[in-house]
DRENVO-461801 format. One line per 3 residues: number of its first residue (from 1); their letters; for each residue z, x, y of C-alpha. Coordinates in Angstrom, 3 decimals, padded with zeros to 6 digits, always signed. Each point is the difference from the previous one (the first is absolute). Example, Ala and Ser with C-alpha at 12.3 -4.5 7.8 and 13.67 -1.06 7.14 Angstrom:
! residues 2
1	as	+007.800 +012.300 -004.500 | -000.660 +001.370 +003.440
***
This chain:
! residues 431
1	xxx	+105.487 -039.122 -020.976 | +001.095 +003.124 +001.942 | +000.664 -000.812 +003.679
4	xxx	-002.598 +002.214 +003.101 | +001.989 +003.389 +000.092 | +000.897 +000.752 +003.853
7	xxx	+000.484 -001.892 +003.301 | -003.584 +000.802 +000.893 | -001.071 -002.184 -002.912
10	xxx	+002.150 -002.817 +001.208 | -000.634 -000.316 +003.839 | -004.115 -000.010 -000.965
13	xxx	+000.712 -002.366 -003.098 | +001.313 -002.137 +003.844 | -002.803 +000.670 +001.748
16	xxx	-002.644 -001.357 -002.984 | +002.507 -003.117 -000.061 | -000.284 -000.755 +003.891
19	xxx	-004.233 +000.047 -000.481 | +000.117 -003.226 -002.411 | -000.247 -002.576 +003.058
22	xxx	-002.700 +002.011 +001.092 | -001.838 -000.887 -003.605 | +001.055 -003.217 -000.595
25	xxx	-003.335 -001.405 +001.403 | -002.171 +002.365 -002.708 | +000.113 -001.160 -003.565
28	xxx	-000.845 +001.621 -002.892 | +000.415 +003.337 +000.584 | +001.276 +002.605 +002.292
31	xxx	-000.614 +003.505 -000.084 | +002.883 +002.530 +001.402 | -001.699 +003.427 +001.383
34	xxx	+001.745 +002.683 +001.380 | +000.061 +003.922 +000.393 | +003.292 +000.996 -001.940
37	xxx	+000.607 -000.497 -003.342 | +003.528 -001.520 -000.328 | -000.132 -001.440 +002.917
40	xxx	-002.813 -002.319 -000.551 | +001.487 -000.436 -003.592 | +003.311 -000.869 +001.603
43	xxx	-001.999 -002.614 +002.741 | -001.803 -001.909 -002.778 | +002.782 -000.096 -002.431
46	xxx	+002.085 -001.840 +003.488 | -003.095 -002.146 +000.490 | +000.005 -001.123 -003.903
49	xxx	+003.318 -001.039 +000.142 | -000.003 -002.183 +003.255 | -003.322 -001.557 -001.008
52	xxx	+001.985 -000.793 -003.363 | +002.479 -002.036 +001.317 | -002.052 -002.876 +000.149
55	xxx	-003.169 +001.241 -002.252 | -001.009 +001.711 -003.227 | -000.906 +003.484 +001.086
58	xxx	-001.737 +003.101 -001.923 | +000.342 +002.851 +001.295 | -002.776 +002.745 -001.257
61	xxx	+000.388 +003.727 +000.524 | -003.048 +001.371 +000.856 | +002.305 +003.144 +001.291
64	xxx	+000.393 +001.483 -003.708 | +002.956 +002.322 +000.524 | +002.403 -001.564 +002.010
67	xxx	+003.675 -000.280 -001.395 | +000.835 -003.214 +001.941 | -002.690 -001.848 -002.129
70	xxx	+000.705 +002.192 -002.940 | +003.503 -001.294 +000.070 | -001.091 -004.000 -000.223
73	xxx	-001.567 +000.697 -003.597 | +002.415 -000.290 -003.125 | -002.610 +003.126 -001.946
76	xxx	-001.758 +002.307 +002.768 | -002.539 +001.160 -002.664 | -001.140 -003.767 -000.868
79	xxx	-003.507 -000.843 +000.664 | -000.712 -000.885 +003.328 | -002.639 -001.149 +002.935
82	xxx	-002.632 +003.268 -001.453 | +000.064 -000.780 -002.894 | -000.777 -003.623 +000.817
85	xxx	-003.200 +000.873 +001.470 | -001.212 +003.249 -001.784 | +001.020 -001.316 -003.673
88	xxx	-000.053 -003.978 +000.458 | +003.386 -000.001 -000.589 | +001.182 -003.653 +001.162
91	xxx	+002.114 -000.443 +003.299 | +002.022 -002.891 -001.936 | +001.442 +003.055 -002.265
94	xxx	+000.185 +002.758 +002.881 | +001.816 -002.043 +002.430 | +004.043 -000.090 -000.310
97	xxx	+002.631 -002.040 +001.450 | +002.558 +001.678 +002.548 | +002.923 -000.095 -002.037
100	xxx	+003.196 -002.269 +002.544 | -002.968 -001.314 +001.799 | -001.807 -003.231 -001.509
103	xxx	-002.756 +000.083 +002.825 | -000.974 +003.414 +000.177 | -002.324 +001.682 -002.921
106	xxx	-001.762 +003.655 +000.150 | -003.066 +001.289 -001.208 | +000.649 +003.413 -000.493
109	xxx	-002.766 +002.561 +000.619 | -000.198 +001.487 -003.883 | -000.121 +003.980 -000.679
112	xxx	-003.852 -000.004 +001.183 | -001.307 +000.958 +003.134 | +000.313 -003.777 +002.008
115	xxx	-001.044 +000.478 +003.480 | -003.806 +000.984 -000.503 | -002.840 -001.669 +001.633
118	xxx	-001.144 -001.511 -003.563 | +003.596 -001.891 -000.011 | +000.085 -000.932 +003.551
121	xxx	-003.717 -000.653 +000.471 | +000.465 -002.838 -003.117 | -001.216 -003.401 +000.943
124	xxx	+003.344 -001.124 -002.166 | +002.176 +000.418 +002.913 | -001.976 -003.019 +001.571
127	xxx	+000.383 -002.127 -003.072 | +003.529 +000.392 -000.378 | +000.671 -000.582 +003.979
130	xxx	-001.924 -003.626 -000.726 | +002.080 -000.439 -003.238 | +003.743 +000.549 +001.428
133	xxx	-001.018 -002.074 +003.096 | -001.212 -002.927 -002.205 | +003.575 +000.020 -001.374
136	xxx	+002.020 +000.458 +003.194 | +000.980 +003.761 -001.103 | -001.060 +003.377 +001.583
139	xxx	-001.130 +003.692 -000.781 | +001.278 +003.297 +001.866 | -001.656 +002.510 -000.415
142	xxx	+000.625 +003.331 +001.264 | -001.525 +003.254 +000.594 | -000.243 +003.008 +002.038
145	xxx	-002.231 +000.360 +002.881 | -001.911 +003.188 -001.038 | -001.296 -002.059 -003.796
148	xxx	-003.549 -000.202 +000.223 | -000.372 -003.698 +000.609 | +003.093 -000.888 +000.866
151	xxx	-001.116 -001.651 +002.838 | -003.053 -001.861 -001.027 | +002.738 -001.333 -002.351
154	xxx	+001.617 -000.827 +002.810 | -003.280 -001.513 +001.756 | -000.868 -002.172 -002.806
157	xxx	+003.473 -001.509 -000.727 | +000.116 -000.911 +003.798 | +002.210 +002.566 +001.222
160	xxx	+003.267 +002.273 -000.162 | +003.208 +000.885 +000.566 | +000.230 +003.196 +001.829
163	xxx	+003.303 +002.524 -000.778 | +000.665 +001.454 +003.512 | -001.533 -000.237 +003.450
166	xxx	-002.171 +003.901 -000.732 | -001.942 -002.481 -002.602 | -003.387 -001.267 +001.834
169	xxx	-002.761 -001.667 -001.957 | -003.646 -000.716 +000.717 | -001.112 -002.343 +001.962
172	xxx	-000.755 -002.536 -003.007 | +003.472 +000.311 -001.353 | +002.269 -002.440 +000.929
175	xxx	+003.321 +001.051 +000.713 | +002.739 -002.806 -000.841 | +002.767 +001.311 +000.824
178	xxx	+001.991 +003.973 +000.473 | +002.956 +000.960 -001.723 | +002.258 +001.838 +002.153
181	xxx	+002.844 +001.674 -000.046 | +002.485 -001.977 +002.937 | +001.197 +001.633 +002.775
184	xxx	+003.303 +002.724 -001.554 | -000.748 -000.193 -003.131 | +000.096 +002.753 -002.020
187	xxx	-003.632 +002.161 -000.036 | +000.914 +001.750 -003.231 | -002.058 +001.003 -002.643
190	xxx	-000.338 -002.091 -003.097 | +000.781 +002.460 -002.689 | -003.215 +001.559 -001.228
193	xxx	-001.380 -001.838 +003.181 | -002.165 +002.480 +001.518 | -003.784 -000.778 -000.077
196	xxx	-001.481 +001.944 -003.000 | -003.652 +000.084 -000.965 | -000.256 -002.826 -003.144
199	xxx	+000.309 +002.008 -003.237 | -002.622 -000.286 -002.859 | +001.940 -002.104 -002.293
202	xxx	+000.102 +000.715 -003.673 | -001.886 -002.460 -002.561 | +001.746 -002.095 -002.459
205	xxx	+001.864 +002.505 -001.936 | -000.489 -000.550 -003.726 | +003.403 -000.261 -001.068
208	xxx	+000.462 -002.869 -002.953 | +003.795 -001.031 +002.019 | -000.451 -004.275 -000.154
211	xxx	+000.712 -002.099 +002.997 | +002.771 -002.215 -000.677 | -001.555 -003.996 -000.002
214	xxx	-001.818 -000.210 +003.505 | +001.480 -002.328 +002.756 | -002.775 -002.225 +001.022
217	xxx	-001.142 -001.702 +002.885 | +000.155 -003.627 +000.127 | -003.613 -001.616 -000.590
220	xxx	-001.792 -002.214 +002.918 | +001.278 -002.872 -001.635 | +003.763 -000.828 +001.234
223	xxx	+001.090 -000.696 +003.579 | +000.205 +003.427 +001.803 | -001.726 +002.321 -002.505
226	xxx	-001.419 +003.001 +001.194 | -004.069 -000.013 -000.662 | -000.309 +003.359 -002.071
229	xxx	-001.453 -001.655 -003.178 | -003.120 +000.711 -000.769 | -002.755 -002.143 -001.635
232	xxx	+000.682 +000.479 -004.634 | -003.236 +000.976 -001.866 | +000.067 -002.050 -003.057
235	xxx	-001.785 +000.271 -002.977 | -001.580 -003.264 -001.228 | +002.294 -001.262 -002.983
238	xxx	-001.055 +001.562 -003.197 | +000.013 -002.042 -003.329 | +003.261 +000.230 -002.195
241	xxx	-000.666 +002.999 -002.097 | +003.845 +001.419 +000.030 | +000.014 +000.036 -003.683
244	xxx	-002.850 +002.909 +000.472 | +001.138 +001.536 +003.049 | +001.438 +003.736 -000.604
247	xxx	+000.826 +002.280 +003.097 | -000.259 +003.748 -000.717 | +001.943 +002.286 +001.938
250	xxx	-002.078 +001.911 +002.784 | -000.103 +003.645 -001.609 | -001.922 -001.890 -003.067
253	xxx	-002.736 +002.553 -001.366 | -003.526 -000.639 +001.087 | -002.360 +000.581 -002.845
256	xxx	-003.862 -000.027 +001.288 | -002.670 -001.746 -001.206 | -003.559 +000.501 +000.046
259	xxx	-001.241 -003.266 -000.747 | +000.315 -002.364 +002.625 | +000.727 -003.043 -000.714
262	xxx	-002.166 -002.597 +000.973 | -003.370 +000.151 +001.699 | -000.528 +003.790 +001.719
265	xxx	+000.719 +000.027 +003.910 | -002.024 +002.197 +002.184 | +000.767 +002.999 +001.299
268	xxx	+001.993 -000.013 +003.205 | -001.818 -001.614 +003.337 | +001.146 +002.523 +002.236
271	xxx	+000.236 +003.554 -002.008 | -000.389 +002.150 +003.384 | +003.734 -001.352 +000.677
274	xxx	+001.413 +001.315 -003.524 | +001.921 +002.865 +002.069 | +001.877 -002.242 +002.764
277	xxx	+001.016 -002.780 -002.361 | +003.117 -001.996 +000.267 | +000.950 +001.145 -003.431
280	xxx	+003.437 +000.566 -000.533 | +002.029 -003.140 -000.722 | +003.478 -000.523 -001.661
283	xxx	+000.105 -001.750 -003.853 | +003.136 -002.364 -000.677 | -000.296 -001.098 -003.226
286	xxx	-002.936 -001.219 -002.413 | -000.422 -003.239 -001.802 | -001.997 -000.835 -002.673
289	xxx	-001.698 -003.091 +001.490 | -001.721 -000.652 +003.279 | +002.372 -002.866 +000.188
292	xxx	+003.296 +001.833 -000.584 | -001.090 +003.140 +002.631 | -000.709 -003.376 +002.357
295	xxx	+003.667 -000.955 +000.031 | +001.183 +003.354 +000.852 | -002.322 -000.117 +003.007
298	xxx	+001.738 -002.983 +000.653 | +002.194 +002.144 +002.330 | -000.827 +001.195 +003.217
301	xxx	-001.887 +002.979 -001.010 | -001.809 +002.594 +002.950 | -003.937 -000.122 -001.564
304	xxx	+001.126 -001.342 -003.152 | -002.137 +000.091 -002.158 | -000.960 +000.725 -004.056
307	xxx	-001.173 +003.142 -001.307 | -001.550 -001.127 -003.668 | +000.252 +002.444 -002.208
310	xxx	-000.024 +001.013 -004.023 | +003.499 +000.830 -001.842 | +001.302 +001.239 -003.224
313	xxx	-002.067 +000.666 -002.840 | -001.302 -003.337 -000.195 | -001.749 +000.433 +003.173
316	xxx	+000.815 -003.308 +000.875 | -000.109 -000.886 +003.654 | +002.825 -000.468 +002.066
319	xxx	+000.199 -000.693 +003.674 | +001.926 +002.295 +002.279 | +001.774 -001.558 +003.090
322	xxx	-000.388 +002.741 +003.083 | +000.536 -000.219 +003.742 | -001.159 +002.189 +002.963
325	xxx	-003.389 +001.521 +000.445 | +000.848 +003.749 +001.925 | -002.455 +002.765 +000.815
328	xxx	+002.817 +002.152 -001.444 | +002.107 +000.479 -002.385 | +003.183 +000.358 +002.432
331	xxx	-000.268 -003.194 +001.647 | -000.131 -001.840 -003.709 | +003.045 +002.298 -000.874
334	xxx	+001.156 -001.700 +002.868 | -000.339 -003.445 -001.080 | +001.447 +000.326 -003.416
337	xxx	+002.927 +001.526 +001.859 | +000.558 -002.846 +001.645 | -000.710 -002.555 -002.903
340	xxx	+002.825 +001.651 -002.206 | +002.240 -000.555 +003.019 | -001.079 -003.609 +000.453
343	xxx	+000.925 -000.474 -003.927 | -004.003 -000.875 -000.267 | +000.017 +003.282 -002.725
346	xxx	+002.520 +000.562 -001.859 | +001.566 +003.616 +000.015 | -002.308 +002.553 -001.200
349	xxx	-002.833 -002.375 -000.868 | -003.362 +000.101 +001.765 | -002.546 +002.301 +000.839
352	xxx	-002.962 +000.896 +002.598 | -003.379 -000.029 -001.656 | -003.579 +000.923 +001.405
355	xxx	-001.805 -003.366 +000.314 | -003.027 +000.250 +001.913 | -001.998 -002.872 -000.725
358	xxx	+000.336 -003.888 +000.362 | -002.474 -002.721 -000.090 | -001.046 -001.383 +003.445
361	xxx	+000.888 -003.469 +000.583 | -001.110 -000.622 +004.119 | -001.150 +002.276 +002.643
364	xxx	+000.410 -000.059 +003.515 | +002.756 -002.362 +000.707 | +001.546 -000.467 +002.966
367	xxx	+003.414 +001.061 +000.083 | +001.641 -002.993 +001.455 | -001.427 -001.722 -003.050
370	xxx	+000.534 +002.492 -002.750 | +003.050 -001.428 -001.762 | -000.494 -003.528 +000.019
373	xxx	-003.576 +000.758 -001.559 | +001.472 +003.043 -002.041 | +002.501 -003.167 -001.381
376	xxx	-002.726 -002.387 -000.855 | -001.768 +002.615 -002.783 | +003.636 +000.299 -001.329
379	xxx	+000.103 -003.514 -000.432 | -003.106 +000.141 -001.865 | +001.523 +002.538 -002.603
382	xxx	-001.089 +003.636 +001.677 | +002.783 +002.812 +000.920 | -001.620 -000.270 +003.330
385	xxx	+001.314 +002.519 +002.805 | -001.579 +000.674 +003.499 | -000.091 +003.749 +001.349
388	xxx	-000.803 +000.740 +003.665 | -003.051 +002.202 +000.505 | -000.947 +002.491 +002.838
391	xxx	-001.623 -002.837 +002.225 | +002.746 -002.342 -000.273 | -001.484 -002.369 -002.467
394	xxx	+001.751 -000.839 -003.677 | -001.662 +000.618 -002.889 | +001.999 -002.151 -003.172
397	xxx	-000.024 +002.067 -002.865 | +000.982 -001.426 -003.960 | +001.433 +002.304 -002.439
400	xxx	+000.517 +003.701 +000.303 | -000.810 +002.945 -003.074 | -001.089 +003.096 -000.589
403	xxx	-003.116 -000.044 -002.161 | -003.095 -002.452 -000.060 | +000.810 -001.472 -003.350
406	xxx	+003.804 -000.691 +000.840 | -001.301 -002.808 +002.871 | -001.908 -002.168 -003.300
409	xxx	+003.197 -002.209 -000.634 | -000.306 -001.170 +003.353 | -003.438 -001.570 +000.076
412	xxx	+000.527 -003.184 -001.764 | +002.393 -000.739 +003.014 | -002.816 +001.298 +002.637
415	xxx	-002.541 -002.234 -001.521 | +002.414 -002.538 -000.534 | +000.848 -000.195 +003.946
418	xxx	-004.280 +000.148 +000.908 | +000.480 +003.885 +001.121 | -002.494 +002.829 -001.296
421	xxx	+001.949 +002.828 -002.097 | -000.973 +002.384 +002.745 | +001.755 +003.450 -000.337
424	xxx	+000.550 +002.350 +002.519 | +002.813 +002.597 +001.315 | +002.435 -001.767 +002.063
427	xxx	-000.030 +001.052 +003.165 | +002.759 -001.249 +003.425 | +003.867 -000.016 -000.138
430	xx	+002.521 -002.941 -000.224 | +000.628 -002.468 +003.005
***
């Protein structure tokens, strides 16, 4: 870890220290707000470190471009707190311990834009304040002032930490505590200190460098463990057919057939949506057996799903494993960026396809409810996944391909688990 260039960076790193008594009665989380960059940086990363003396702490960067936080992370470019919540990327594998400090872990913000009112607006926040306090830990978040829900973030998490005494909230913002500069110490700067608008932060570049093996959080389980792990989807446990399972690699050549197999489906349920489809998804490999593309979903998978579809010149089918459902073709580029760095692809392997339709599973969901329901069909043998539509309701989805006749494979499972093989265009994007 590189130390806080400057002074500055050291007398506000102080300031953030002195404001843990004036926390101590929250638990959960704690959100640090303030004006100047560094400065509020500097004032949360003091905070972290006195709150760690006696707890687990995470401290998440909600900043995006400050060096102080930079500095905690062992790779700046690894995925972080974005890509979390755009690509389903799990917090267990974005969070990293503070290297010389046993208590103190970061979640860095990620090369994607972090401070926008989809990421603070998230109901998550909420979840993972209950979580850490059910374990005795606690979450600091911070963020500048002039992020577009910064402090309804704030609100909801039952107040904030303000960086200086020119930061004022509203009138439903708590204020816990200020961090202050004391009397003669020195004013100056931070380095690269000066307020500056936030910049529009590049997407996952889609360079195939690997992460080294990712330092994890510790689980719930264990005395003192922070509470970033998130609920596993599990497949139901296939029979043993490992004598007939072969994995292709992802660039495998799709032949197509036009003879579906299986009774006919009908034509999509919803064609008027064919142009705003969730279509573009990322393939991972392909299996030749419902049951072997099953175990690869075994992972923790963003909208995993299978893609059926006919290979080689046997036209045989095989089942594709793919993740992500994107309205374009950048944000799946995006993903599979971030896969290859998470060692989920290998190097140079996978591939964005157009997949437009699924089979619809459940409508109208609540979201509170979606995963534990989107689990049960899973357990019953579907590659279930929920998607969030325009009016806040889940829709659960099974399978994902490009042409009626691909989604045939699939039915025995459908009819299998008492579900309808109704097609449609998926529609919504991943919670």
């Amino acid at each position: 870890m590189t130390a806080p260039p400057g002074g500055g960076a050291a007398a506000w790193e102080q300031a953030g220290a002195r404001c843990a008594a004036g926390v101590e009665a929250t638990a959960g989380a704690v959100v640090v707000l303030g004006h100047d960059r560094d400065a509020t940086a500097a004032a949360a990363l003091g905070l972290a470190r006195a709150l760690g003396a006696h707890q687990r702490v995470a401290l998440a960067d909600l900043l995006g471009d400050a060096p102080q936080l930079q500095s905690l992370t062992n790779d700046p470019e690894a995925p972080g707190i974005s890509d979390s919540f755009v690509h389903g990327v799990s917090l267990n594998e974005v969070a990293q311990p503070v290297v010389g400090e046993a208590q103190l872990f970061v979640l860095p913000a990620g090369l994607g834009e972090v401070a926008t009112p989809h990421i603070l607006g998230s109901k998550r926040w909420e979840r993972l304040a209950r979580g850490f306090r059910e374990v005795g830990a606690r979450l600091v978040l911070v963020v500048r002032t002039d992020a577009v829900g910064a402090e309804s973030l704030a609100q909801r998490l039952g107040g904030a930490v303000v960086v200086g005494p020119d930061v004022v909230l509203g009138p439903d913002v708590p204020t816990l505590a200020v961090a202050m500069l004391e009397p003669g110490a020195s004013p100056a700067p931070i380095p690269g200190g000066t307020p500056t608008p936030e910049a529009s932060a590049p997407i996952w570049s889609p360079r195939a460098r690997l992460l080294p093996d990712p330092r994890r959080l510790a689980l719930l389980t264990g005395t003192g463990a922070i509470a970033i792990a998130l609920a596993a989807v599990f497949w139901r446990e296939p029979g043993n057919d490992s004598d007939a399972l072969t994995i292709a690699p992802a660039d495998t050549e799709d032949v197509a057939t036009s003879a579906p197999v299986g009774a006919a489906l009908a034509p999509p349920a919803n064609p008027e949506d064919s142009t705003r489809a969730s279509r573009f998804a990322v393939e991972l490999v392909a299996a030749n057996t419902l049951e072997g593309a099953r175990l690869v979903l075994r992972q923790s998978l963003p909208s995993g799903t299978v893609a059926p579809a006919m290979f080689g010149t046997s036209r045989a089918p095989w089942f594709r494993v793919v993740a992500g459902a994107y309205g374009t073709r950048r944000e799946a580029d995006s993903l599979l960026a971030v896969l290859v760095r998470l060692r989920r692809v290998a190097d140079g392997a996978g591939r964005v396809l157009e997949l437009p339709l699924a089979f619809v599973v459940q409508e109208g969901v609540p979201r509170d409810s979606a995963s534990a329901i989107t689990n049960q069909w899973v357990q019953q043998g579907l590659p279930a996944y929920s998607l969030v539509q325009d009016d806040g309701r889940v829709t659960i989805f099974a399978g994902a391909f490009e042409r009626l006749e691909q989604g045939a494979p699939l039915v025995a499972a459908l009819v299998a688990a008492g579900v309808a093989p109704v097609t449609a265009y998926r529609l919504g994007r991943m919670f």
